[in-house]
N, C-alpha and C positions, 0 to 999 in steps of 0.2 A: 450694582446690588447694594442695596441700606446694610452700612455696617461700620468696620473703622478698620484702616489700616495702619500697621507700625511695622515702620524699617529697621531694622539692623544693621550694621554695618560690623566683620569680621575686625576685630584687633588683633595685633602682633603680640600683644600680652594674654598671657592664662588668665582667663575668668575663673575667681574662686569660686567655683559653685559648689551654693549646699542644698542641701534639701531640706529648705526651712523656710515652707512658703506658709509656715503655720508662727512662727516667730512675731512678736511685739518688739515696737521701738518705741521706747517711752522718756521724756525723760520730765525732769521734776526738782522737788530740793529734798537732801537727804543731812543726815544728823552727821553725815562723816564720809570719808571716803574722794577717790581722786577727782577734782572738777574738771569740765571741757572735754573729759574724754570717755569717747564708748569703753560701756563695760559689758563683757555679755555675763549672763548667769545663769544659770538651770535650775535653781529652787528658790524659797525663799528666805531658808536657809546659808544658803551662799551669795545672798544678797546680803542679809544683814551682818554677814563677815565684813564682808567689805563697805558696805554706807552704814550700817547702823539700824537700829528697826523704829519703830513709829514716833515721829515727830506732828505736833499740833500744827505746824505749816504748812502741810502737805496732804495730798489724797497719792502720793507715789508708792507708800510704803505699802499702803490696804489694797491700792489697786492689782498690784506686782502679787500681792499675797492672793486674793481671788482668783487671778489670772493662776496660776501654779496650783489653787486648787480644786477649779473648775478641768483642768488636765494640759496647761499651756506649759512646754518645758522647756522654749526656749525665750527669752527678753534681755533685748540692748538698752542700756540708761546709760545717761548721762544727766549727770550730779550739775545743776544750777545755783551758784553761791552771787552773791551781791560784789560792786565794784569794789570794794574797800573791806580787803578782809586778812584777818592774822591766824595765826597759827599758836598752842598755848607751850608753853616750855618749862623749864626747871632746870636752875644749875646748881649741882652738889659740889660745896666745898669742905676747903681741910684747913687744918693748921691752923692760922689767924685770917680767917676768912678769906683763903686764897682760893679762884675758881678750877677747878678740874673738867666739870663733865658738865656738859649741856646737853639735856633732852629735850627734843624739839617734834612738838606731834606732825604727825606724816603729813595733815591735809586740814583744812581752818574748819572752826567749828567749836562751839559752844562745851561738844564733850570733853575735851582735855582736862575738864577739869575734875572730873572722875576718874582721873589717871595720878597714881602717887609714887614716887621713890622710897622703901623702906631698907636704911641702913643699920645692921646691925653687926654688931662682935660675933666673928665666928667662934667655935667651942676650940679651934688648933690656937686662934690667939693669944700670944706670950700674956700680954696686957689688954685686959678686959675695957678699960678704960680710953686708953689711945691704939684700942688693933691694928694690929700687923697682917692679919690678914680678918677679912668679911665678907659675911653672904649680906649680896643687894639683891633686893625684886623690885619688877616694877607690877605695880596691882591697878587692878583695873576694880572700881567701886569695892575694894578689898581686897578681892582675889588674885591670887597669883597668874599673871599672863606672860611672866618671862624672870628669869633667877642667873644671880652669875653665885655660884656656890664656892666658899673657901679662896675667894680670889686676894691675890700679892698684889696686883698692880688696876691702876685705872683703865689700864687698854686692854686687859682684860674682861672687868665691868663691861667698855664699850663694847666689845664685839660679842657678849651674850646678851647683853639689853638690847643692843640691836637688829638681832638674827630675826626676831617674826615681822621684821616690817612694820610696828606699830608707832615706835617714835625714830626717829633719826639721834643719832648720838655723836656728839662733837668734842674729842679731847681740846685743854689748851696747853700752850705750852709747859705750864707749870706739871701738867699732867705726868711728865716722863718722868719727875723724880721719885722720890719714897712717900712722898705722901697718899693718904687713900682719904673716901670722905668721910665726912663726920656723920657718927652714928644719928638715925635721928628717922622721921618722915618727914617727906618733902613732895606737895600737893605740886603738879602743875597748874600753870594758870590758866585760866578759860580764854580760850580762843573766841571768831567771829567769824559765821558766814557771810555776815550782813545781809540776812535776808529782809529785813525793813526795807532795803533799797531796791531790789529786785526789779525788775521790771519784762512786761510781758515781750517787751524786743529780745530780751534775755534767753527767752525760753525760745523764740524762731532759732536766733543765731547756734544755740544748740543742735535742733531740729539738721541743720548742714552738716554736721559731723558724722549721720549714718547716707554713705553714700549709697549711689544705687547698686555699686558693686558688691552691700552685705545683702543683697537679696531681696527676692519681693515679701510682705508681711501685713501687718497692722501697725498702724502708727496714730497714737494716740498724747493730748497734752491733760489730763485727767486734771492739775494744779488749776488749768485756765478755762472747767468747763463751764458752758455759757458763755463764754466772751465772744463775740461776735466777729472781732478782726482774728479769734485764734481757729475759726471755724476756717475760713477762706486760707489762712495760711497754712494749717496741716491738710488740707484737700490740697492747696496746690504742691505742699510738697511728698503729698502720694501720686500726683499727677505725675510730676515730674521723676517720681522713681521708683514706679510700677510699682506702689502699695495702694493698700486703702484706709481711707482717714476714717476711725471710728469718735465720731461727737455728740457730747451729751449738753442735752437744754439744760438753762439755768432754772436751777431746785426753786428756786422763787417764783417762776411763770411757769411751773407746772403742769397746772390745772390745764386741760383739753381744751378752752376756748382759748387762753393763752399760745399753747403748744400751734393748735392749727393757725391762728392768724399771723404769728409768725412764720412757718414751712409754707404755708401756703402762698405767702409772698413770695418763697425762694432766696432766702439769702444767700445759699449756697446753689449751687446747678452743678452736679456734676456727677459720674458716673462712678467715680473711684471716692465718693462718702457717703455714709448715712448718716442718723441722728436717732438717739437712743433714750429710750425713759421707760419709767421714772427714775429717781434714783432710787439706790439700795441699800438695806441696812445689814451690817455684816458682824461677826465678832471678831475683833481686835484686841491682843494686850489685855485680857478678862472684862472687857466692857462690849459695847456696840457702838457700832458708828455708822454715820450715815454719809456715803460715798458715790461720787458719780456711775455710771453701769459700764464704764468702757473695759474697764478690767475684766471686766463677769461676762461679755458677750466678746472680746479676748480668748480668753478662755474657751468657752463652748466652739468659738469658729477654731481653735487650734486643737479640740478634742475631736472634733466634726473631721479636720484636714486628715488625721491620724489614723479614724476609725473607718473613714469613706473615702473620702478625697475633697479636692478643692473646691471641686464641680457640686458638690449636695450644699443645700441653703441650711445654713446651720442653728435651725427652728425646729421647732413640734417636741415629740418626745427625747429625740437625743440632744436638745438644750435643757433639760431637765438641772436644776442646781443643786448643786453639793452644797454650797456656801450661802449664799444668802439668807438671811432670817427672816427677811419681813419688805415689802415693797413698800416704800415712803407716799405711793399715790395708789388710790386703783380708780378705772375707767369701765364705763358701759361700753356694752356691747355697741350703742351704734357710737360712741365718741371713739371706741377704737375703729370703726369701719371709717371714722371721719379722719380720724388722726395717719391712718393708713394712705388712706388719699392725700393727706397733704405730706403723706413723703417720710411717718415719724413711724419708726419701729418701736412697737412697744413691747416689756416683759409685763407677762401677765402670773394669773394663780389660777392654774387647770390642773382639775384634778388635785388641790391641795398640793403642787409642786408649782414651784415658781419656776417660769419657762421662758426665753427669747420667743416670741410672738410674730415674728413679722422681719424681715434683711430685707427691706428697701432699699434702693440705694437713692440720690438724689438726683437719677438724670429724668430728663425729659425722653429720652428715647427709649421707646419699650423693648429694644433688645436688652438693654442692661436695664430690668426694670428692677430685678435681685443683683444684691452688692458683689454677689457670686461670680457672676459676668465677668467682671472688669478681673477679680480676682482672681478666675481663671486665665484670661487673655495675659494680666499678669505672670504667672507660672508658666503657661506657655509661652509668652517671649524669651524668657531670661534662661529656661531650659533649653530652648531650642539653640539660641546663642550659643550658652556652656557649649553642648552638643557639636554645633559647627566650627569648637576651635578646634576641636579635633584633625579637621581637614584644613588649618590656616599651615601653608608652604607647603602643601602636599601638590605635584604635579598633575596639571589637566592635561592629560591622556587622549587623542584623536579616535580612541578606541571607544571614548565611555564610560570605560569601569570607576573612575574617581566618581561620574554622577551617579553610579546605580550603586555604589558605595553609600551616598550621599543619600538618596531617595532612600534605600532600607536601613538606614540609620533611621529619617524622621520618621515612617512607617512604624519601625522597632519601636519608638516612643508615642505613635501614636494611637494605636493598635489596641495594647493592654485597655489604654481608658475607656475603649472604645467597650472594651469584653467588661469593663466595669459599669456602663449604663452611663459612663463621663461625658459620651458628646449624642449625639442626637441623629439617628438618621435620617434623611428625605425619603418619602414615600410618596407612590401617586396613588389615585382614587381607587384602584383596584388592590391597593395595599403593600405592592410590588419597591421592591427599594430602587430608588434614584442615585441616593451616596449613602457611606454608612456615617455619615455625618463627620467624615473627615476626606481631604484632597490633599494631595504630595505633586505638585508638578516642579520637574526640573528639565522641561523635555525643551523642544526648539524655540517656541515662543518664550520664553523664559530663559534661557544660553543658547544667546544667537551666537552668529557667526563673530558679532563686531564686540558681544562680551567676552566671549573667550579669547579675542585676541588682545583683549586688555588684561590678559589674567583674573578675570572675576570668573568666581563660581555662584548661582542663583539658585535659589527655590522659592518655592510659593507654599504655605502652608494654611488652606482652609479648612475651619470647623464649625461645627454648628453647637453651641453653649445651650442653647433652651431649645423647646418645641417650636415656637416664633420665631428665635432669631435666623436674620440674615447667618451667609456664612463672614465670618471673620478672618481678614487674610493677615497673615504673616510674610513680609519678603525678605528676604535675608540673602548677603550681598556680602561671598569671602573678596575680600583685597586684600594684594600685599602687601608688604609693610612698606615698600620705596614707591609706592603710589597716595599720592595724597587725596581725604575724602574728599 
């Protein structure tokens, strides 16, 4: 039967399963914050705690923000800096220019130098002149973001200036005596991402650090939209980690006879991406900007997952936009029936609401002809897995009950989607149901005699995703841990 199969195979370790098949992985260049490593966030608010908010380098900061207020609340980033990069510091001294304290900012980057040391004479100080004891702050563009109050000693200072994380603080040896710093401000110095050196390898090698173990999602490189080698390598790596790659055409070939004679060639083929236009113009930092759409149709699929499920194509009225001000193209009626065909979802303006139009996805195969497809089949592998560690070292039983254990387990999960309109059922010409668009087999063809004497436990899990599609099988396959795959 047309369709696709994916194996599983049971591990000896817990799969972290979450239920965040509506999550973004994104990642980008940020104004500050740690590089190389996932960060997850839940607003975008607690994004720009931690990186910083809009930098002219980037489309990471706009996109994150649309996505959060189209209704996405969950996004993994990872911060991309250049090979050659520092970090901005300050060291307060005393006496006759002796060093004490080194403030050194957390992570490289140009803003350090909006960060200042303000040393003053506390009001308890004998000597106003040369204090004995002083309130230090460290101020961020002014403001107060950390205070060591009334302090006698420099390791003092350190360990209040240090407490939120924003710079690192180094005594030196001179530090242990009586001396404290000298009154005064003390700017640090600007740091470097070196983002002039950047390079689009930069942002794949990234791309590796959300493994497949945080979950199926959206994955998106908004920095590299339009680049042609960054189309093929975030499709391959939803391919290979049960997401789907959301890509946007480059804002310069636009225009609908541009858009189709590239799609229509196919640069990409595959079933876990689509391609999204126009771009979008949004408000940012009290101005507009004009932004790729991955964030915005982000978004709506993770409001879609939340409101319905995985399984609804998240277009028509409930992509309806909160955010967007104004779409950077608009298209005729038939260049969008043309652009359609050649594989390009477009957001349009219906109804005076700007709306996701169209979840193509890029395969040739008309079972996943919506990006939904894949995106369920998605959710369904990585559920079903979580699901069967449950039974990893549980005993298979001559009686049975481990597989009918087993069987109303995937049932239990598969059931509900079924009563939500999730999967589809077969029917013949008299109207009568065939399946209710979902199959559970763990019976003999499936654990025979010679798998359960190898200790394997088996199932088969098919569904039917659309009206068309084939069914879609799942085989999943417990082994113990002292058997090798």
């Amino acid at each position: 039967m047309p369709g696709v199969t994916i194996t599983q195979v049971g591990a000896s370790n817990k799969n972290n399963a979450r239920n965040t098949a509506d999550q973004l992985f994104i990642v980008g260049l940020a104004e500050r914050g740690p590089a190389s490593t996932p960060v997850t966030v839940r607003s975008i608010g607690e994004f720009t705690q931690v990186f910083g908010g809009y930098i002219a380098d980037s489309y990471a900061y706009d996109t994150l923000k649309i996505f959060f207020d189209e209704g996405g609340r969950l996004a993994n980033f990872v911060r991309v800096v250049g090979p050659t990069t520092s970090k901005g510091s300050v060291t307060l001294t005393g006496g006759t220019n002796t060093p004490l304290i080194t403030l050194t900012a957390t992570s490289p980057g140009r803003y350090s130098a909006d960060y200042q040391v303000k040393v003053e004479a506390s009001p308890l100080a004998l000597n106003q002149s040369t204090p004995d004891v002083v309130n230090v702050a460290l101020l961020h563009q002014g403001a107060p973001v950390a205070n060591a109050r009334n302090a006698r000693t420099c390791a003092e200072i350190a360990a209040k200036l240090g407490v939120n994380g924003l710079v690192k603080v180094q005594l030196t040896p001179e530090a242990n005596g009586a001396l404290l710093p000298t009154v005064g401000s003390f700017p640090l110095s600007a740091g470097d991402d070196d983002v002039l050196h950047v390079t689009p390898q930069q942002f794949y090698k990234a791309l590796e650090l959300f493994p497949a173990t945080m979950g199926p999602g959206a994955v998106a490189i908004p920095d590299l939209a339009g680049v042609e080698q960054a189309w093929h390598v975030v499709t391959e790596h939803a391919e290979n980690n049960r997401r789907i790659a959301l890509l946007a055409a480059d804002r310069d070939n636009s225009d609908a006879l541009s858009l189709q004679r590239v799609f229509s060639q196919s640069p990409v083929v595959s079933d876990s991406a689509g391609v999204f236009a126009p771009w979008i113009k949004v408000r940012s930092e009290g101005t507009t900007r004009t932004i790729p759409p991955v964030g915005y149709v982000a978004g709506v699929r993770a409001r879609t997952i939340q409101q319905v499920g995985v399984w609804r194509v998240p277009a028509g009225s409930i992509a309806d936009s909160k955010a967007i001000v104004e779409l950077d193209a608009a298209y005729t009626r038939e260049e969008g029936e043309a652009l359609d065909e050649a594989g390009v979802s477009l957001i349009r303006k219906i109804v005076n609401t700007n709306r996701l139009y169209g979840y193509r996805s890029l395969a040739k195969d008309d079972n996943y002809h919506f990006l939904t497809a894949r995106d369920f089949v998605n959710k369904l592998a990585y559920d079903c897995e979580a699901l069967l560690e449950d039974f990893v070292f549980e005993s298979i039983d001559g009686a049975g009950h481990l597989v009918t254990r087993l069987e109303n387990a995937l049932l239990g999960y598969l059931i509900p989607i079924a009563n939500l309109n999730g999967l589809y059922p077969l029917l013949d010409d008299a109207g009568s149901p065939i399946d209710p668009g979902y199959v559970v087999d763990v019976g003999p063809s499936v654990n025979t005699p010679a798998s359960l004497s190898r200790n394997e436990l088996n199932a088969k899990v098919g569904v039917r995703i659309s009206p068309t599609a084939a069914m879609v099988n799942l085989t999943i396959v417990k082994v113990p841990v002292q058997q090798a795959f």
